[in-house]
C-alpha positions as CSV (number, residue, x, y, z in Angstrom):
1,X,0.0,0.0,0.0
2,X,1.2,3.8,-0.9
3,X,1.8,5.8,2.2
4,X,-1.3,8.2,1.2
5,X,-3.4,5.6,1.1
6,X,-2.1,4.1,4.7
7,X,-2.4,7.7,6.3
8,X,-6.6,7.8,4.6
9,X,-7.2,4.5,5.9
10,X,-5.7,5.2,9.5
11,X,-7.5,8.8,9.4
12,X,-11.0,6.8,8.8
13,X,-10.3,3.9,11.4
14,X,-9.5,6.8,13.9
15,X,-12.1,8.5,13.1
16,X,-14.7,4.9,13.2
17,X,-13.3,4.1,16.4
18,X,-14.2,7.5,17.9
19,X,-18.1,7.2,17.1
20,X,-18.2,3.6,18.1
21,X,-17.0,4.7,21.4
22,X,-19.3,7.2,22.2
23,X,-21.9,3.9,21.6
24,X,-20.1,1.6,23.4
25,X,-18.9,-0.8,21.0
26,X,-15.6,-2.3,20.9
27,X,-13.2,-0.6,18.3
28,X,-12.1,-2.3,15.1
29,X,-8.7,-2.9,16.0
30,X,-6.1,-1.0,18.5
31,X,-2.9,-1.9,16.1
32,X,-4.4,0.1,14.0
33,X,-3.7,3.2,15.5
34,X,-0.7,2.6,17.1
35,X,2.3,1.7,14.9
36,X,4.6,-0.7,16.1
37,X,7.8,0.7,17.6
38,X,11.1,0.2,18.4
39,X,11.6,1.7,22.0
40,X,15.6,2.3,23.2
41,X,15.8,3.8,26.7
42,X,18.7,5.4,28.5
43,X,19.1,6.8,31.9
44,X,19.9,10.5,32.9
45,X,22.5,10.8,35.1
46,X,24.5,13.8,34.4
47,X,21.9,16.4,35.2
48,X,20.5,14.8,38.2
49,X,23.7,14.2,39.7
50,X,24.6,18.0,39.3
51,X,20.9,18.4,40.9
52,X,21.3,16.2,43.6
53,X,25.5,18.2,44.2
54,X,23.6,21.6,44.2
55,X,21.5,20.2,47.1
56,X,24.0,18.8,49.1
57,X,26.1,22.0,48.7
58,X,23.1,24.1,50.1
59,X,22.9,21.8,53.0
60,X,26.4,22.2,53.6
61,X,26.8,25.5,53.4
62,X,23.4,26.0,55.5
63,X,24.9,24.2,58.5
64,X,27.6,27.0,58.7
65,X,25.4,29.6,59.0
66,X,23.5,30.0,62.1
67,X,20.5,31.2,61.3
68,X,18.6,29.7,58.6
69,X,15.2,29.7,57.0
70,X,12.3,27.3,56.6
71,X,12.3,28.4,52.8
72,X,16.1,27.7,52.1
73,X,15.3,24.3,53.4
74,X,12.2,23.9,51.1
75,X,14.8,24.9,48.4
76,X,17.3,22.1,49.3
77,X,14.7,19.8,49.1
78,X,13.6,21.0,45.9
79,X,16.7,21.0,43.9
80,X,17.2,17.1,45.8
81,X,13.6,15.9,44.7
82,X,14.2,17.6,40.7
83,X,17.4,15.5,40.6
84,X,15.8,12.1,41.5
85,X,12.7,12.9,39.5
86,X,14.9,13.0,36.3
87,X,16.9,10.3,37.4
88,X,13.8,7.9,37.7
89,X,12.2,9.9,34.2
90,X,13.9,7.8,32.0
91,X,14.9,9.1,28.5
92,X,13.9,7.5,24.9
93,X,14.2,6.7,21.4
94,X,11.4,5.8,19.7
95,X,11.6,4.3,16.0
96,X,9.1,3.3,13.7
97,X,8.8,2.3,10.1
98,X,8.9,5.9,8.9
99,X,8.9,8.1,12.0
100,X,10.9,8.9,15.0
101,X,10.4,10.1,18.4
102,X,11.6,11.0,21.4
103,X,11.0,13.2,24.9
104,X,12.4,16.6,24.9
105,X,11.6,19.1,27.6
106,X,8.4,17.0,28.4
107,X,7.3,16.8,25.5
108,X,6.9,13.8,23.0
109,X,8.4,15.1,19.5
110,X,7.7,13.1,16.2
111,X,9.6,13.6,13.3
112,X,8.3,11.1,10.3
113,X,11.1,10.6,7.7
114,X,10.6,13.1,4.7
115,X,12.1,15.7,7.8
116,X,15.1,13.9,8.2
117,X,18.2,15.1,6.0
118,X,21.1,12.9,7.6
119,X,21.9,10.3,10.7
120,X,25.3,10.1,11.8
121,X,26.9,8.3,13.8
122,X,30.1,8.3,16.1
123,X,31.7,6.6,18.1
124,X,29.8,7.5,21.4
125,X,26.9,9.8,20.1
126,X,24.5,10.0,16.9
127,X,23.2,12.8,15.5
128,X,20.1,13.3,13.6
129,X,19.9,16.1,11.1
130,X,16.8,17.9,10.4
131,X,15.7,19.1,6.7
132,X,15.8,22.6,6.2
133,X,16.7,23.3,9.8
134,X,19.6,24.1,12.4
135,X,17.9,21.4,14.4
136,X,20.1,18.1,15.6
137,X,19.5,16.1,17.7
138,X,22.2,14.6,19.7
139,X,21.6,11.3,21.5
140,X,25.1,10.3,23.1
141,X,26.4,7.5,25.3
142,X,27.6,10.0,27.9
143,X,25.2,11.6,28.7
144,X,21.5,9.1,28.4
145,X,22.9,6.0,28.4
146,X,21.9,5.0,25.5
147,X,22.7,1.8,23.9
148,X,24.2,3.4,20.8
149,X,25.5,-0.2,18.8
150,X,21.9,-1.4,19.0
151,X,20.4,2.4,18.3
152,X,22.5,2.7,15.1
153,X,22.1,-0.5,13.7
154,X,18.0,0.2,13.7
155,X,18.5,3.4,12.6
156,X,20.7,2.3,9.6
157,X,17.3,-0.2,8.5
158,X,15.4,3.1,9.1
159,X,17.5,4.7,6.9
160,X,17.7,2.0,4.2
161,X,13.8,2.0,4.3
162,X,13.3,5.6,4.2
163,X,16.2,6.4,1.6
164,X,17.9,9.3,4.0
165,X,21.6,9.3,4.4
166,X,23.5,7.6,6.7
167,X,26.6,8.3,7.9
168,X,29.3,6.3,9.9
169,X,32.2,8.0,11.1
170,X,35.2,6.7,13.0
171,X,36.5,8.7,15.5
């Protein structure tokens, strides 16, 4: 099937499922909607750490001073809670026959793959190039986690599938 003709049929199942919904009946199919997905996670550990330093460095510096405040303490807590919040929050790749995604400040981005110019990959890190923008994104081994061997060897099938150029480079 052309690509059109997958996007008209997935636009009228969505739109199916949403009336037999409001009547109760079972909708045709859930895999419909949802295209299957490769899913690669990493963990943050670079920004929570620094997080988690800041708070201990406020305690510490707290102790010194005799008097302190209820608020300062509510601040220690703070910047210790954001670190193990993004710590647990863990951060991911998703890639699908011809669309990627990922988390970026909260947010869920999807990029199909007629807005991909270029994936290239390093030793440690792979970047994604954007057409017609300044936009990149970056997905490294230092600082997610990620499991860059198995992320580049699906991305170089997504890129064989799609016909966008792929890139190794030795470091």
């Amino acid at each position: 099937m052309s690509r059109k003709w997958e996007r008209m049929v997935e636009k009228n199942s969505k739109q199916l499922n949403q009336r037999r919904k409001k009547t109760g009946a079972q909708p045709i199919s859930a895999a419909a909607d949802q295209e299957q997905m490769d899913v690669f996670k990493g963990r943050s550990w670079f920004l929570p750490a620094l997080l988690v330093a800041c708070s201990l460095f406020f305690a510490v510096v707290s102790s010194t001073l005799a008097e302190t405040q209820s608020f300062y303490w509510i601040t220690v807590l703070g910047y210790l809670v954001l670190g193990v919040m993004y710590f647990l929050r863990r951060p991911y790749v998703k890639v699908g026959r011809n669309k990627l995604s990922t988390r970026r400040l909260g947010i869920e981005k999807f990029f199909g793959a007629d807005e991909i110019e270029q994936i290239s990959v390093q030793r440690g890190s792979i970047a994604i190039q954007m057409k017609g923008k300044k936009t990149r994104w970056v997905l490294s081994k230092f600082q997610s986690l990620y499991d860059i061997p198995a992320l580049s060897a699906r991305l170089k099938k997504f890129a064989e599938t799609n016909g966008i150029s792929y890139k190794e480079e030795s470091a």
